[in-house]
C-alpha positions in Angstrom: 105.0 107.0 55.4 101.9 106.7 53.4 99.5 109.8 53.1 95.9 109.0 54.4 92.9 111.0 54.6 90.6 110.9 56.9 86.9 112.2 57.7 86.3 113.1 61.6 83.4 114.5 62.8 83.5 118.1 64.1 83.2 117.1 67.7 86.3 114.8 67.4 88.6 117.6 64.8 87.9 120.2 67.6 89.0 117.6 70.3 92.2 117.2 68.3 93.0 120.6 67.7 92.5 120.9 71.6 95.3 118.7 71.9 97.6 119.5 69.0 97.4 123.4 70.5 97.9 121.9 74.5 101.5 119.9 73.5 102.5 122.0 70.6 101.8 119.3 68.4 100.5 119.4 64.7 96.7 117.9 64.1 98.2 115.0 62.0 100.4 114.6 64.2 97.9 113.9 66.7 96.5 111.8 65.2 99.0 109.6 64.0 100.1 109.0 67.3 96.5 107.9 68.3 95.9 105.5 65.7 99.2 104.2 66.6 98.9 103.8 70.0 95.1 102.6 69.9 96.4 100.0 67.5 99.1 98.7 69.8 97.0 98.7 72.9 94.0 96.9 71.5 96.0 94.2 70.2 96.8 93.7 73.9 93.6 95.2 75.4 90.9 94.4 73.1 89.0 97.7 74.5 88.8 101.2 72.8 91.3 103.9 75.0 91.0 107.7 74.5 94.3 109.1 72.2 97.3 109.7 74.3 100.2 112.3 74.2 102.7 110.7 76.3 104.1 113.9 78.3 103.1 112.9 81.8 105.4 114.4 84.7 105.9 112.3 87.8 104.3 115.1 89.7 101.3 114.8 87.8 100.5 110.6 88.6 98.4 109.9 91.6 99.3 106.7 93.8 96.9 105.2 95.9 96.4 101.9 97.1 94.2 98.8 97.8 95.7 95.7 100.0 98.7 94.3 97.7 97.4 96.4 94.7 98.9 99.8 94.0 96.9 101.9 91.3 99.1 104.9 89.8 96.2 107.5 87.9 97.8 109.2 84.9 96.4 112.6 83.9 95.4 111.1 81.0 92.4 109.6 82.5 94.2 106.0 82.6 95.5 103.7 85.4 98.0 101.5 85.8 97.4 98.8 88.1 100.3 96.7 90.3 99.5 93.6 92.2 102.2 91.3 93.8 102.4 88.3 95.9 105.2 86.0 96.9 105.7 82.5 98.3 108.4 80.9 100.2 109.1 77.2 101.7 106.4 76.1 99.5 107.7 73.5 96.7 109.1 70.8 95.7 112.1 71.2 97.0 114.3 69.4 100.5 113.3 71.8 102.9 110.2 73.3 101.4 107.5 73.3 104.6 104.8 72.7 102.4 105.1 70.0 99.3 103.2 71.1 96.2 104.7 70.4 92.5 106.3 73.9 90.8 103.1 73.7 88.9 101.3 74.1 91.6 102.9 76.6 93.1 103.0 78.7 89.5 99.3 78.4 89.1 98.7 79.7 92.8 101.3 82.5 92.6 99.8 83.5 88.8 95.8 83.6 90.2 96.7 85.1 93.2 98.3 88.4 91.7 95.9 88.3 88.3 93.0 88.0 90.7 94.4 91.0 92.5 94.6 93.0 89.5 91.5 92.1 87.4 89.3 92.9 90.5 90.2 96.4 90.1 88.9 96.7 86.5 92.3 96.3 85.2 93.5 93.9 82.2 96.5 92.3 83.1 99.4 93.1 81.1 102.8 91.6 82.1 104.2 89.3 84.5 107.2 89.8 86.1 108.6 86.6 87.9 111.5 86.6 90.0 112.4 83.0 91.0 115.2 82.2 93.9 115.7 78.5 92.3 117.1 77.5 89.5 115.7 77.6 85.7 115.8 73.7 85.5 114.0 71.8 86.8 112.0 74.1 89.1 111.8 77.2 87.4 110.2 75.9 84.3 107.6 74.1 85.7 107.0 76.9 88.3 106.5 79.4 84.7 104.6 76.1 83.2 101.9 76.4 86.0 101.6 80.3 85.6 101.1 79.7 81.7 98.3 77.9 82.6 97.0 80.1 84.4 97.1 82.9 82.2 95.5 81.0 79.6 92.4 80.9 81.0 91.8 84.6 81.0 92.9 84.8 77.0 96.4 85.6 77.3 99.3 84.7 75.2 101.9 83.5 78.3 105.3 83.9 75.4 104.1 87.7 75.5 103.2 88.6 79.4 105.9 86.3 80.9 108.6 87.9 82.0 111.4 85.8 84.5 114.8 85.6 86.1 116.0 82.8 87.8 118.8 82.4 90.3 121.6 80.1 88.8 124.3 80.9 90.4 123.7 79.2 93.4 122.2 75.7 94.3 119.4 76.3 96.4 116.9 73.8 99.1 114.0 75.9 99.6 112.0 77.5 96.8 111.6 81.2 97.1 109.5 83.0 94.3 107.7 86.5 94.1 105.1 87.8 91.1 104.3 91.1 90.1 101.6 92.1 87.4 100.7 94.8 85.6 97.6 95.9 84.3 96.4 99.0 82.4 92.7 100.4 83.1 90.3 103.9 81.9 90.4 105.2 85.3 86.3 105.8 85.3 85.7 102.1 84.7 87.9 101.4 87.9 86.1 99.4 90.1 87.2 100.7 93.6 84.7 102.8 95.9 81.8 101.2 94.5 80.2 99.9 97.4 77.5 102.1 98.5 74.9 102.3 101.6 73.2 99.1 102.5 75.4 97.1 100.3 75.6 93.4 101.6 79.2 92.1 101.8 79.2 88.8 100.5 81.9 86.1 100.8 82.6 83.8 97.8 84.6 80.4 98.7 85.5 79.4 102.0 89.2 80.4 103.9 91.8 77.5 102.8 95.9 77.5 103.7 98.4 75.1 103.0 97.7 71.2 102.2 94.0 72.5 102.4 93.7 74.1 99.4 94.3 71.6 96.6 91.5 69.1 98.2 89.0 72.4 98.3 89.7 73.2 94.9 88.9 69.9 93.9 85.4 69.8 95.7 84.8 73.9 94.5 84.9 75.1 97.7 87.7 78.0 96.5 87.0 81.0 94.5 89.3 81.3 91.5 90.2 83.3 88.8 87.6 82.8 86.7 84.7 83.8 88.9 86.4 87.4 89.1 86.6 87.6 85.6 82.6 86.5 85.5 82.2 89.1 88.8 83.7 92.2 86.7 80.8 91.9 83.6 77.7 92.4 86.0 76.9 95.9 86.8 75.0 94.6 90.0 78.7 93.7 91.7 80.3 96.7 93.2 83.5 96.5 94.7 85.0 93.2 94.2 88.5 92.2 97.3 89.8 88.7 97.1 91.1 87.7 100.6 94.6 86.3 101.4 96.2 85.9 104.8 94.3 89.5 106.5 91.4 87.1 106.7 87.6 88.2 105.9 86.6 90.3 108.5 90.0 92.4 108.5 89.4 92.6 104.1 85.8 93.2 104.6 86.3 96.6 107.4 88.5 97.5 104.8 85.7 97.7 101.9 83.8 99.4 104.2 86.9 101.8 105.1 87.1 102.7 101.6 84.2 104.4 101.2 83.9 106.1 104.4 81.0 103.6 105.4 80.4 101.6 108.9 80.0 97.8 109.0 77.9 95.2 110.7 79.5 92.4 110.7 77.6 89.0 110.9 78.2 86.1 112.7 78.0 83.1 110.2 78.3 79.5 111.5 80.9 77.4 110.2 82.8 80.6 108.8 85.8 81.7 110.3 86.1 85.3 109.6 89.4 86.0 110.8 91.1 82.9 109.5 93.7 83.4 106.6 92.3 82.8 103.3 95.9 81.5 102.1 96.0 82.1 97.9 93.0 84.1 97.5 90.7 81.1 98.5 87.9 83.9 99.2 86.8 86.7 97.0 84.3 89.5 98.8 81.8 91.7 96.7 79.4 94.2 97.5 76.2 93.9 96.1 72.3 95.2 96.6 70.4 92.9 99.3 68.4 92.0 95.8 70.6 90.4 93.9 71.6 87.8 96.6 69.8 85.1 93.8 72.0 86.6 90.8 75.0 86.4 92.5 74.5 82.5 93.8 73.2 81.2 90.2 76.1 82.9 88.7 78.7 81.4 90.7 77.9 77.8 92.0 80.4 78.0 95.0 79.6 78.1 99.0 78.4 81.7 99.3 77.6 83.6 102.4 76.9 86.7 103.3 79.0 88.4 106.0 78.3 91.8 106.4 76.5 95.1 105.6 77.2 98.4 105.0 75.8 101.0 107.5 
C-alpha cells in the first residue's frame, strides 16, 4: 500500500481518535477504512456518509416499520431500507387473469417497490427479483421492463439487478415478487414528519387492473418520478404511496405515525377506500400554504383529503 499524508482539522483528528480508542483500532487505520468505504458508497450513493467501523451486533439494529417498507437503524446513525411487492395472475401468460406484456408487468413491479423505498429518504440499492416463470421468454422481458424503470432514477440496471428464475418447471400463470434495498443517514429519514395542521394531500387518482395503463397514458397516475421530485422540497413532510389499503386506510396511518388525529374529507369523485393497485396514488403531508407549490410542481389530479388534528 502507498503511504499518504494527510492534513485534518483538529475537530475531525479528535473524532478519529474517538473511534480508533472505541474499537481498538489504530488512527490510520481509521481512516483508511473511511476513505475506503466513503469511496465505495459514493460511487453508488453520490452523497457524503459519516466513516464506519463495521462492528454492529444484531442486538444493537432497530427494526421498525412502515406499510411494505421495513427500516433496520444501525448504531452507526445509518438505515437500511426494505420495500417489497409481488404480483401474481398478471402477464402474458394462458391463465394470467389480467393480460399485460412482461414489460409491463416489470415496470409496475420495479416502481412499485423503488417508490416504496425512495419515499423514505432512502437511495435504492439492489433489486432482488424472484421470478416463478421461466428465463426465456418471460423472464427477460419482465427484467427488461424493470431496467427501464430503474433508469429513470440514474441507475445502472447490470449493477442493482439481481434475479432467479424458475426453469425447472413449465409454468401457465406468471408469479413474480421484488424486493429493494436502499441505504439512508437515519436523520435525513423522512418518516414522522408530518406535524399539526398538516394537510394530507392525494397525488393521482386510485387505478387497478386494465385501468391503469389507459390512466397512465392520460397522467392521471403518480409515478416514480414525482417521488423523486417530492423528496428535494423541504415543504413535503411525510411522503406514503398507496397500494391495495386504499387512501383513507394509508392516510389514518400517516396520521397514526405521529401520534396525531385525522379529519378526514369527503372529496367528490374520489373514492378513498378503493385500492390504489401499483401505487397509482402517492399521499404527502404538507403546510395548508404550499397547496400552490405542490400543484405547479406536479401537474397531476391533486386533492386534498385530510388534516392533521
Amino acid at each position: 500500500m502507498d503511504i499518504i499524508n494527510v492534513r485534518l482539522p483538529d475537530k475531525v483528528t479528535s473524532e478519529v481518535d474517538k473511534l480508533a480508542e472505541k474499537h481498538s483500532l489504530t488512527r490510520s487505520e481509521v481512516i483508511r477504512q473511511a476513505l475506503t468505504i466513503y469511496l465505495h458508497l459514493t460511487e453508488n450513493v453520490g452523497t457524503m456518509l459519516r466513516p464506519i467501523v463495521f462492528q454492529v451486533k444484531p442486538a444493537q439494529i432497530g427494526y421498525s416499520r412502515r406499510g411494505d417498507v421495513t427500516i433496520l437503524k444501525m448504531p452507526t446513525g445509518h438505515a437500511i431500507v426494505v420495500g417489497s411487492t409481488s404480483a401474481g395472475a398478471v402477464g402474458s401468460k394462458e391463465k394470467d387473469k389480467v393480460k399485460v406484456s412482461g414489460r409491463v408487468l416489470g415496470k409496475f413491479l420495479a416502481r412499485v417497490a423503488l417508490m416504496d423505498v425512495t419515499a423514505t429518504g432512502a437511495f435504492p440499492l439492489l433489486l432482488s427479483v424472484t421470478l416463478g416463470v421461466e428465463k426465456e421468454p418471460t423472464g427477460n422481458e419482465i427484467i427488461e421492463g424493470m431496467k427501464r424503470e430503474v433508469i429513470t432514477i440514474g441507475l445502472d440496471p447490470n449493477q442493482v439487478i439481481m434475479e432467479n428464475t424458475e426453469d425447472n418447471f413449465e409454468t401457465e400463470q406468471t408469479g413474480a415478487g421484488l424486493t429493494v434495498v436502499g441505504l439512508a443517514n437515519e436523520n435525513e429519514l423522512r418518516i414522522g414528519k408530518t406535524m399539526p395542521g398538516d394537510l394530507i394531500v392525494a397525488i393521482g387518482r386510485p387505478k387497478i387492473g386494465n385501468e391503469v395503463i389507459p390512466a397512465e397514458v392520460k397522467g392521471e397516475i403518480a409515478d416514480l418520478k414525482n417521488i423523486t421530485q417530492l423528496t428535494q422540497k423541504k415543504y413535503v413532510h411525510d411522503i406514503s404511496p398507496v397500494g391495495s389499503l386504499g387512501i383513507a386506510t394509508e392516510a389514518r396511518m400517516m396520521a397514526h405515525g405521529v401520534g396525531r388525529h385525522l379529519k378526514l374529507y369527503d372529496v367528490p369523485g374520489l373514492d378513498l377506500n378503493k385500492t390504489a393497485g401499483p401505487a397509482t396514488v402517492v399521499l404527502v403531508t404538507i403546510g395548508k400554504d404550499r397547496l400552490e407549490d405542490l400543484t405547479a410542481l406536479i401537474p397531476k389530479p391533486i386533492n386534498i383529503v385530510g388534516e392533521i388534528l
